[in-house]
C-alpha positions as CSV (number, residue, x, y, z in Angstrom):
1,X,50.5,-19.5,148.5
2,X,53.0,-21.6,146.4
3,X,56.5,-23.1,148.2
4,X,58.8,-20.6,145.8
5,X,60.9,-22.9,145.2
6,X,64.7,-22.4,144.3
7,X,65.6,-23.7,140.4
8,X,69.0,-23.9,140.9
9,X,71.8,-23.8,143.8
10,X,72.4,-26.2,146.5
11,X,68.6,-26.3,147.7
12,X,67.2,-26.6,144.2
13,X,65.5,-29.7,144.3
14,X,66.2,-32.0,141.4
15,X,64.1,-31.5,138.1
16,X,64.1,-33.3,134.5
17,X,62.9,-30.7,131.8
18,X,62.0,-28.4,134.3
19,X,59.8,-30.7,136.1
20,X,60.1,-32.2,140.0
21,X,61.6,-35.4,139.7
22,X,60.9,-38.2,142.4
23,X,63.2,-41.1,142.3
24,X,60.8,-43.0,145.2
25,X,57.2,-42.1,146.5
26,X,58.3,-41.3,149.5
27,X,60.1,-38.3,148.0
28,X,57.3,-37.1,145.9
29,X,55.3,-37.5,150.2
30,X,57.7,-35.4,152.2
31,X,58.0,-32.7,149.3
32,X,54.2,-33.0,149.4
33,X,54.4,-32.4,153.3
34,X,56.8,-29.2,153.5
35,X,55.4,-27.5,151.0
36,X,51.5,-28.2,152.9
37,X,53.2,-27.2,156.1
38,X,54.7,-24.2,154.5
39,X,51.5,-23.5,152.8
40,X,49.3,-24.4,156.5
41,X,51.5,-21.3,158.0
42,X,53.6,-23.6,160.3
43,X,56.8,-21.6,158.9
44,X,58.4,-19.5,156.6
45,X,60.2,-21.3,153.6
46,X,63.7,-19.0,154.5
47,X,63.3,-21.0,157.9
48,X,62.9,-24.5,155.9
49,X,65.4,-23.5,153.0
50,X,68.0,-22.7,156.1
51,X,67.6,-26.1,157.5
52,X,67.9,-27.9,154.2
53,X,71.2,-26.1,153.5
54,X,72.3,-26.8,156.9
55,X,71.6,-30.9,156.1
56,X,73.7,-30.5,152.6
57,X,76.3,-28.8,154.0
58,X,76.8,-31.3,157.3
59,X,76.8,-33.9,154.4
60,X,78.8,-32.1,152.2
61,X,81.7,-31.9,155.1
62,X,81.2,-35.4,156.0
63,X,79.8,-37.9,153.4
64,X,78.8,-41.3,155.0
65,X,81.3,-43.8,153.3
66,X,79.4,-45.7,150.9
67,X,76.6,-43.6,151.0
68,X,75.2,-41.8,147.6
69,X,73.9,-37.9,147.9
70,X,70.2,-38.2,148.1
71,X,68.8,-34.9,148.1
72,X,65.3,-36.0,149.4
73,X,66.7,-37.7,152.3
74,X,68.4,-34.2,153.4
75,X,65.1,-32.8,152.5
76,X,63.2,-34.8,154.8
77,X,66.3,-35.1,157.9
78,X,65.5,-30.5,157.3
79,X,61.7,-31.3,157.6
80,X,62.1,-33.3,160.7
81,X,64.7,-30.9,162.3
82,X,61.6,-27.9,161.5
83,X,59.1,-30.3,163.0
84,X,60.9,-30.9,166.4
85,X,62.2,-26.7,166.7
86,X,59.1,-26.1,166.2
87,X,57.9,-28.6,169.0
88,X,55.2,-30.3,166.7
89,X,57.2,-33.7,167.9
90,X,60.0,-34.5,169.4
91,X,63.2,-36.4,168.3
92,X,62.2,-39.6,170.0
93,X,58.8,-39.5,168.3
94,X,60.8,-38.8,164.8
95,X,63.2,-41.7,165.7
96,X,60.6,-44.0,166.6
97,X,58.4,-43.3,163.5
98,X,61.2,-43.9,161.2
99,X,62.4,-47.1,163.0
100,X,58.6,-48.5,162.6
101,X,58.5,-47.4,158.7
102,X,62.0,-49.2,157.9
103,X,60.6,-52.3,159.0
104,X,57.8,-52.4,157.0
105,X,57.5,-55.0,154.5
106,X,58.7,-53.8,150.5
107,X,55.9,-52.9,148.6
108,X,54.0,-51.3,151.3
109,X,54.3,-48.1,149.2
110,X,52.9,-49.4,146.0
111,X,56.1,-49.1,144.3
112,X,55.4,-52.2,142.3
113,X,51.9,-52.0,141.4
114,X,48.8,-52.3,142.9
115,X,47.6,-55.9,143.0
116,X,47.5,-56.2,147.0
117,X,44.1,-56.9,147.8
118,X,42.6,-53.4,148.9
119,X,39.6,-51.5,146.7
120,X,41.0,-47.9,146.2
121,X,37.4,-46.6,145.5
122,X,37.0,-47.1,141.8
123,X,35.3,-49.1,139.4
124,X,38.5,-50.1,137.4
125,X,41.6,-52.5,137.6
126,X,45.0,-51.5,137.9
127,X,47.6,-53.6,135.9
128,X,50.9,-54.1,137.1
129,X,53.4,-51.2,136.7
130,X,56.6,-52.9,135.0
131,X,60.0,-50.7,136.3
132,X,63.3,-51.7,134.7
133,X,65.5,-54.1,137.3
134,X,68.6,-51.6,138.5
């Protein structure tokens, strides 16, 4: 079973010649976890695609002041809000997780390469991964 997902609208998620497009590896993570949970039986994607359009449009109406639209933020906010209805955690677990992950140290996520002193398992080296400066 496959997340069908939308390929345009408000709940589309954002593609580049018809392919996903992650801005951030976290994005690519909680995409990767909706769809699993979606896929694991845990709900129905009308359920999850309700709850995302319910996080655009509370955003929509009220855009935080100096705040871009990041669609995989809402994404993630509709996956936590299916996670505690469903009872899988609760909003103090979800607030407490996120509050331990924002203080972790940049880099943590591999963003810039992988020189940071861990074997992944494999017998070659990684060189550094060189990202424009924004």
């Amino acid at each position: 079973m496959t997340a069908p997902l939308d390929v345009a609208g408000p709940v589309a998620p954002p593609r580049s010649n018809g392919e996903l497009v992650f801005a951030e590896p976290w994005e690519s993570r909680a995409f990767g976890m909706a769809v699993g949970l979606y896929e694991a039986g845990a709900f129905t994607w009308p359920r999850f695609q309700a709850a995302l359009i319910a996080r655009i449009a509370a955003w929509e109406s009220a855009p935080p002041p100096d705040e871009p639209y990041r669609y995989y933020a809402l994404w993630l906010a509709a996956l936590e809000d299916m996670l505690v209805g469903l009872r899988a955690v609760s909003t103090d677990e979800v607030s407490a997780r996120t509050h331990a992950l924002a203080r972790r140290s940049p880099g943590h996520d591999h963003r810039d390469g992988h020189d940071h002193g861990h074997d992944h398992g494999h017998d070659h080296e990684h060189r550094p991964v060189h990202r424009p400066v924004h």
